[in-house]
C-alpha positions in Angstrom: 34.7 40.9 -45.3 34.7 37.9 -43.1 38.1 37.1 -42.2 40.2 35.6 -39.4 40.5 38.1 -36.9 44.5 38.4 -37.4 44.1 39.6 -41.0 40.7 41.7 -40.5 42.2 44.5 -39.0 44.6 45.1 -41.4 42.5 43.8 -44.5 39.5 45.6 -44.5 40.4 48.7 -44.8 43.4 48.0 -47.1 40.4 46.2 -49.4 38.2 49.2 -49.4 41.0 51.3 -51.2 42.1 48.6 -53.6 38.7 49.1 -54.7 38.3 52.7 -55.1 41.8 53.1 -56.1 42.3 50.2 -59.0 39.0 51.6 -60.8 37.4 54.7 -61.1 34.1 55.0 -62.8 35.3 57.6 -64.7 38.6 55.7 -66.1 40.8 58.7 -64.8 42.8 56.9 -61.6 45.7 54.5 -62.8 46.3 51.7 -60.2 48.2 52.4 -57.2 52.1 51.8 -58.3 53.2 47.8 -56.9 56.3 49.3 -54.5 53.6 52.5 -53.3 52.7 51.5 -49.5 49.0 51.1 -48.9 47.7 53.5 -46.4 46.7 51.9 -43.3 44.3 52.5 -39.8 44.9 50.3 -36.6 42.4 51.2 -33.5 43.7 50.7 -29.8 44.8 47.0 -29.7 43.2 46.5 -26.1 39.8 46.7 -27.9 40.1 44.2 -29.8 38.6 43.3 -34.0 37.4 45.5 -36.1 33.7 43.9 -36.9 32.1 45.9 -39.6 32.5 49.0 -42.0 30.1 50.9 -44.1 31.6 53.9 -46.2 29.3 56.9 -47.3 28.5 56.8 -51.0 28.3 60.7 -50.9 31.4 61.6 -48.9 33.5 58.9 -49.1 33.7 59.0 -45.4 34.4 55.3 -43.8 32.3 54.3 -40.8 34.2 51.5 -38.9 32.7 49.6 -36.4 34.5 47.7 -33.7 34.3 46.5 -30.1 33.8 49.1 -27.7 34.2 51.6 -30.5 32.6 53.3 -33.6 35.2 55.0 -35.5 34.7 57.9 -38.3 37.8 57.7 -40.9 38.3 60.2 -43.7 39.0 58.7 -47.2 42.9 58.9 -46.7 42.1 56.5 -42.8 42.5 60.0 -40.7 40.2 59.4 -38.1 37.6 62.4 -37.6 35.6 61.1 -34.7 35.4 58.2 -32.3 32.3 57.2 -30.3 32.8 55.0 -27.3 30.3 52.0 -27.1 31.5 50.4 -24.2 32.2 48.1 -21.7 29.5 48.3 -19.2 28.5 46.4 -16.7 26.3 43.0 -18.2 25.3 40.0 -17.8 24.0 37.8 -20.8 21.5 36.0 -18.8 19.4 39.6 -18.1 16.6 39.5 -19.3 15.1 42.3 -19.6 18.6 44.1 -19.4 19.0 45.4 -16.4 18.6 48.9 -17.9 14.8 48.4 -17.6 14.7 45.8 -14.2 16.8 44.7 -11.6 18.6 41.6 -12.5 19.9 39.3 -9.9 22.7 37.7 -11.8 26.2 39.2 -11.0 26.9 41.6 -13.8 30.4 42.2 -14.7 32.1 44.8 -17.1 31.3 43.8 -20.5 32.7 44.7 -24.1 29.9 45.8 -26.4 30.7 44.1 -30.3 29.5 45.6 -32.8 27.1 43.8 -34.6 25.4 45.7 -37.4 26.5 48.9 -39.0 24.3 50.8 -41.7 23.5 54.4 -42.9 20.3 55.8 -43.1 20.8 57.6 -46.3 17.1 59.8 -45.9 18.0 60.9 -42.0 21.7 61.5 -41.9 22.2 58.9 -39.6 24.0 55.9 -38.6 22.6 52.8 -37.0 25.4 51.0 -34.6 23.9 47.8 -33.1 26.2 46.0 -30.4 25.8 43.3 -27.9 25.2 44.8 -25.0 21.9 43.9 -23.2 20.5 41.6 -25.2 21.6 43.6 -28.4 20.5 47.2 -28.8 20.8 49.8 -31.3 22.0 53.3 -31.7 21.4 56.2 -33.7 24.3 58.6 -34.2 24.3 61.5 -36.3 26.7 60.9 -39.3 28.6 64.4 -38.8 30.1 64.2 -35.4 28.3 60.4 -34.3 26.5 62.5 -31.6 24.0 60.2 -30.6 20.7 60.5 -31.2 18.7 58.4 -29.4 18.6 54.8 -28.1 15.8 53.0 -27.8 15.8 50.2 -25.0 12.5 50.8 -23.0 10.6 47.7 -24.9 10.8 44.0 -25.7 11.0 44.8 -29.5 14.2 47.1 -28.8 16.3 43.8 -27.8 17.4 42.1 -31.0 19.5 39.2 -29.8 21.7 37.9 -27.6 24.2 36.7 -29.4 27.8 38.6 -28.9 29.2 37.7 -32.4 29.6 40.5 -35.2 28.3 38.6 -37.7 25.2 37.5 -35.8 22.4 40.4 -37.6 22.4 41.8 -41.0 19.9 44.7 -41.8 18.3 46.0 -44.9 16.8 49.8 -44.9 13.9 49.8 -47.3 13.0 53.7 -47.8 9.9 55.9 -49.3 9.8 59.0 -50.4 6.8 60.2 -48.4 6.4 58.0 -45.2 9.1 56.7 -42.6 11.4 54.1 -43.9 11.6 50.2 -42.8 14.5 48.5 -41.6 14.1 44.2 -41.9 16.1 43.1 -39.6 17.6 39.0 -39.3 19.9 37.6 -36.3 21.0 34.8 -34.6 18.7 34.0 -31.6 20.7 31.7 -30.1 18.6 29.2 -28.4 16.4 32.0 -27.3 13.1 32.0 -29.3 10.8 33.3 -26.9 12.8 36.3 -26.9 13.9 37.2 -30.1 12.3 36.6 -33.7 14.7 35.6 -36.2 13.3 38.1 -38.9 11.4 40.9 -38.3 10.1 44.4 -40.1 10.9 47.5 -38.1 9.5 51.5 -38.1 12.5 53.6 -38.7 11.2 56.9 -37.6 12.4 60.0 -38.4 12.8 61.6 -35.5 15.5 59.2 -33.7 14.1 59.6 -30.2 10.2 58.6 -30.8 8.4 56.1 -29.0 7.7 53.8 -32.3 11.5 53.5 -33.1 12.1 49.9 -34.0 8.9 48.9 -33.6 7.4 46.4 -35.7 5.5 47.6 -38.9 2.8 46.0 -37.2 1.5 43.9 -34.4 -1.5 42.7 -32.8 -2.4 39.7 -31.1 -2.7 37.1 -33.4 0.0 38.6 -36.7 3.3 40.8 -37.0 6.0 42.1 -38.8 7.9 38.8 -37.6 9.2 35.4 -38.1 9.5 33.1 -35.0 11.4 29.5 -34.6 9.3 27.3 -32.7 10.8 26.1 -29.6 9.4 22.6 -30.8 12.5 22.9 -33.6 14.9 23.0 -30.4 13.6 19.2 -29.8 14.8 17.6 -33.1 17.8 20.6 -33.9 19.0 21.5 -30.1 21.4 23.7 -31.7 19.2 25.0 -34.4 19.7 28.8 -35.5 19.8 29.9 -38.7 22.7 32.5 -39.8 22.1 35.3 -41.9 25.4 35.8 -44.8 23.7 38.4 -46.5 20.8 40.6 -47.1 19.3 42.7 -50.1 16.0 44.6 -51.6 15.4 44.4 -55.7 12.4 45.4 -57.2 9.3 44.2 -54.6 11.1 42.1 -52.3 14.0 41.9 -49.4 16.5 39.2 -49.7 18.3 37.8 -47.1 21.3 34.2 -48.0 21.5 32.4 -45.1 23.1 29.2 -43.2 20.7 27.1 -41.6 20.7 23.3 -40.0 19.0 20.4 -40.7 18.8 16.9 -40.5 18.6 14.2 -43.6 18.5 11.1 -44.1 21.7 9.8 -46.4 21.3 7.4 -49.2 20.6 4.0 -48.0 20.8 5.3 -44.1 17.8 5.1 -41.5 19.6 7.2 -38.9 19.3 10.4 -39.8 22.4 13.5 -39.2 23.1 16.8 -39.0 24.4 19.0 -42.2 24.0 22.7 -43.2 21.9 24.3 -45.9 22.0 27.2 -47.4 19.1 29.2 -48.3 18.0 32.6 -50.1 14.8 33.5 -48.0 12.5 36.3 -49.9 9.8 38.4 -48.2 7.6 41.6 -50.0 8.9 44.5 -48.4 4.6 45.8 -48.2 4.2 42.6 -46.6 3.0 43.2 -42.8 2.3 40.0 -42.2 4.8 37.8 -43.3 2.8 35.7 -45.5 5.1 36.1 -48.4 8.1 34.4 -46.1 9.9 31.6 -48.8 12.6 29.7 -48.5 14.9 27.8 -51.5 17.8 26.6 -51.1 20.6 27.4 -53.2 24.2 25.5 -53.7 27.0 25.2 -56.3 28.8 22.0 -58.1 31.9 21.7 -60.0 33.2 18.2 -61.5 30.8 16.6 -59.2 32.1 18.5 -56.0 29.5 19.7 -54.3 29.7 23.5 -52.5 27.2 23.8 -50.2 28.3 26.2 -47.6 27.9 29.9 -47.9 30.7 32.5 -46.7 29.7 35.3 -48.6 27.3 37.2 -51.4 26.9 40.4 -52.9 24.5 41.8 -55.3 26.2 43.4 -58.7 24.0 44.4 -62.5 25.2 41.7 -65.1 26.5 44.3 -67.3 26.4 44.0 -71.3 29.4 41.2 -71.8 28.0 38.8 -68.6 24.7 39.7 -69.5 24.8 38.2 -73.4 26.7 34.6 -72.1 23.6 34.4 -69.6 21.4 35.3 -71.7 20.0 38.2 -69.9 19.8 42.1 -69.7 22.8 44.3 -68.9 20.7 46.0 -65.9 19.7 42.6 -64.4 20.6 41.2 -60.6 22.9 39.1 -60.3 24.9 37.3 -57.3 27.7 36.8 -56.5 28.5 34.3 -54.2 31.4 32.2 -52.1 30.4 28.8 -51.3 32.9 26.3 -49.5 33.3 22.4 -49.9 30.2 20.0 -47.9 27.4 20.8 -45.8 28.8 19.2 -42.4 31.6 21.6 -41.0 30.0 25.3 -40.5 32.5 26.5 -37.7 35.4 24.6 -39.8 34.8 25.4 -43.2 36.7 23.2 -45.7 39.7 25.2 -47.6 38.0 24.2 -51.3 35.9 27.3 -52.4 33.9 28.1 -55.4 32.9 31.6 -56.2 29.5 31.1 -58.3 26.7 33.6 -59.8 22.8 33.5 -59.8 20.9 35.1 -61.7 17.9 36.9 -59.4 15.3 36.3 -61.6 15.9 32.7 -62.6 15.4 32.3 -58.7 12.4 33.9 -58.5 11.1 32.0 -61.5 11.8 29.2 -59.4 9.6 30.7 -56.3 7.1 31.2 -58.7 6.6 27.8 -59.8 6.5 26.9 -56.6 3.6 29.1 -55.3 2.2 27.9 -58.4 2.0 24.3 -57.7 1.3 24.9 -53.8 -1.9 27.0 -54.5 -2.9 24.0 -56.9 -2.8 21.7 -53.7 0.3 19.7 -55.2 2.5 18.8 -52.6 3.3 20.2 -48.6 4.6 23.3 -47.6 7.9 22.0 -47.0 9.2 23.8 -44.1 10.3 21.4 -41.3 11.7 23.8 -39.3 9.1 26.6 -39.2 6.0 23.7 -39.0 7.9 21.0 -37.1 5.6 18.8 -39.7 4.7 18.9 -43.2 0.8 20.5 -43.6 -0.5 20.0 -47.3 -0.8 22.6 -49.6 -3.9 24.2 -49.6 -6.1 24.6 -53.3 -6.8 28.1 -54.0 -8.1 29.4 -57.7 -6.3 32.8 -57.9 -3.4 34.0 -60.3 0.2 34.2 -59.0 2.4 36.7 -61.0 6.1 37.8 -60.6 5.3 40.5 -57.8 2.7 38.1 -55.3 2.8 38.8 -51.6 0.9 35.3 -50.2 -2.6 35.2 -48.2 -2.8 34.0 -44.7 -2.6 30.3 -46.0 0.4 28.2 -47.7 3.0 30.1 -45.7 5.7 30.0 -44.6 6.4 28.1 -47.7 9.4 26.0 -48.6 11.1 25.2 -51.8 12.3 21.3 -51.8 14.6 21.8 -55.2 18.1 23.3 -55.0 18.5 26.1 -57.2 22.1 26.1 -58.4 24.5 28.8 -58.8 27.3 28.9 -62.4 30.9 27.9 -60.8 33.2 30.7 -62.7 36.5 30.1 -60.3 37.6 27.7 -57.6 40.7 27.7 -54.8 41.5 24.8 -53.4 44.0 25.6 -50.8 43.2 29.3 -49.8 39.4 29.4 -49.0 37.5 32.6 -50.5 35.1 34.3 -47.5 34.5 37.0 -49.0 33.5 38.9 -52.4 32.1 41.9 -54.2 31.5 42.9 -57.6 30.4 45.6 -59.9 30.5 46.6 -64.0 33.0 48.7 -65.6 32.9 49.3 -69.0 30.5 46.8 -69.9 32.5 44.1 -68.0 31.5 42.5 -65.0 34.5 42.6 -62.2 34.5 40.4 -59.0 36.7 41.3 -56.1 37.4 38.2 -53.7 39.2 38.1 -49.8 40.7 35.1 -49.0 41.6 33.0 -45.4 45.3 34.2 -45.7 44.2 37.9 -46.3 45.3 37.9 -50.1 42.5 40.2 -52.4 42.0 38.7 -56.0 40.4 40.6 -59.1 
């Protein structure tokens, strides 16, 4: 969820038993009675928000994440553990953290937010990320958050500066017979030298090994990374790019994001500032990053455009969505919340649309597009990662559903907006958040609002 900070505390946690309580898979639980009280967690108010939560598929167990703290909640909210994440003494300007050198900027006690939350399913762990010292992680064992290790030692163990909770979003890809990869995307925050903006990481199994967090790979030339050019920071000064959400299906890892950029309008030969939003895909084998490409993505109702993303989540169709799209029951598709414009990230407009793509109409799209690139139509359409547009390059090979780019054409952009089906709008209460799933052949979409109402 990705509320104001009033209504999170209360909200999230309220929202995560309206959904197991409303619907069972099974059909057996009856919704909570209208006069019942909801059952309710509130954390030490001198720590301040609540920033993420992750709840164990196999235990129902609820991992809350907050500043300062990381809280373990039994299904009913009964809190079964708390592990203390902070404040220490910091300064933001360290770099290295002073954990690994002196630093000679005053360091002053410091609230560690939490930043990214997930479980690592394979390991029976949980992997905290806050932002203290330039943003580190830590691995704490699911049963009694005893922690296992955390890495800080190298450059690669520093994910980013930035000290707001919705700054990194993580996706665990795992295999059944080697250690699993966690992609990782953040903020950087004006700090590109330092951090890359998307990266491949070795999640080892044993939580206190030298490779931890590594990249996948790395020599002196290539890595598991995306950079953004400093030159960017010359046309965009405030240029970041904002990960919403991230995903894996099938070959690939998904991640929505918010990104900056500057157009020229209609008839204008100054050019300004609006946001984009963007679905960026990578091949989870990739090592190399040559598979990095960008579309961006937008919705439009009665010729109102929605162009700012708030929110996504990744649901199956299900048989009764599925035959109106024309699609398989068992096929992705997203949901997303876009607001009103392009121009006003920080102040969203209170006109919302909650839209759906379907994922492989997308990467149809992407396809076409690799198509026409190695045919030498076109550039590779990616101001902010080249700075200029460099021609496609000609190249006689085949490009199916599952291809993972050579060391030419990439990064590659996608100029053409690929738009999303408007199923509701709210004009006066913006949506920011949303998740969905299929129950008895029907496809359901749960929605948060800026007032802290939850709509089915």
């Amino acid at each position: 969820l990705n509320m104001s900070p009033a209504m999170w505390k209360w909200t999230c946690l309220v929202s995560h038993l309206l959904l197991s309580t409303t619907v069972s898979p099974l059909g057996r639980q009856q919704p909570p009675h209208p006069k019942r009280p909801f059952i309710t967690f509130t954390g030490d108010q001198m720590e301040g928000n609540f920033n993420h939560l992750v709840v164990d598929e196999r235990t129902g167990h609820i991992y809350l994440g907050a500043v300062n703290r990381i809280y373990k909640l039994s299904s009913d909210l009964k809190v079964l553990v708390t592990h203390q994440t902070g404040p220490d003494d910091d300064n933001p300007k360290c770099y290295p953290p002073r954990i690994v050198q002196t630093c000679n900027e005053p360091l002053t006690p410091t609230n560690n937010i939490n930043k990214m939350l997930l479980i690592d399913y394979k390991e029976n762990r949980l992997i905290a990320c806050g932002s203290l010292y330039q943003g580190i992680c830590k691995l704490l064992r699911l049963d009694d958050l005893f922690k296992l290790g955390e890495p800080f030692h190298k450059k690669e163990h520093y994910l980013s500066g930035v000290n707001e909770s919705g700054s990194v979003f993580g996706v665990i890809v795992s295999y059944s017979n080697m250690d699993d990869k966690l992609f990782i995307a953040t903020a950087v925050d004006g700090k590109p030298e330092y951090f890359p903006t998307i990266s491949s990481r070795k999640l080892t199994k044993n939580s206190e090994a030298d490779g931890m967090f590594a990249y996948v790979f790395h020599d002196e030339f290539v890595a598991s990374m995306i950079k953004i050019p400093s030159d960017t920071f010359t046309i965009i000064p405030d240029f970041d790019i904002y990960y919403i959400y991230g995903f894996s299906s099938g070959n690939f890892v998904y991640f929505l994001t918010l990104q900056p950029e500057m157009i020229s309008p209609p008839g204008s030969t100054t050019k300004e500032q609006v946001y984009t939003s963007k679905l960026v895909r990578l091949c989870k084998e990739d090592t190399a990053f040559n598979s990095y490409v960008e579309v961006p993505i937008g919705c439009e109702k009665n010729g109102v455009e929605y162009r700012l993303l708030q929110a996504a989540y990744l649901s199956k169709a299900g048989a009764i969505l599925a035959r109106s799209l024309g699609v398989g029951p068992e096929d992705d598709i997203l949901f997303t919340v876009f607001s009103k414009g392009q121009k006003r990230k920080m102040k969203s407009l209170d006109e919302s649309a909650l839209c759906i793509f379907v994922l492989k109409k997308i990467n149809d799209r992407i396809k076409d597009r690799l198509q026409s690139c190695y045919r030498g139509e076109g550039t590779l359409d990616l101001a902010w990662l080249k700075v200029k547009d460099i021609p496609c390059s000609s190249a006689l090979l085949t490009i199916d559903d599952n291809f993972c780019g050579l060391d030419m054409n990439a990064p590659l952009g996608v100029s053409s907006m690929v738009r999303g089906l408007p199923i509701y709008t709210e004009d006066g209460d913006r949506m920011t958040s949303v998740i969905a799933y299929v129950y008895k052949n029907h496809s359901l979409a749960f929605v948060g609002t800026k007032s802290g109402k939850l709509k089915k």
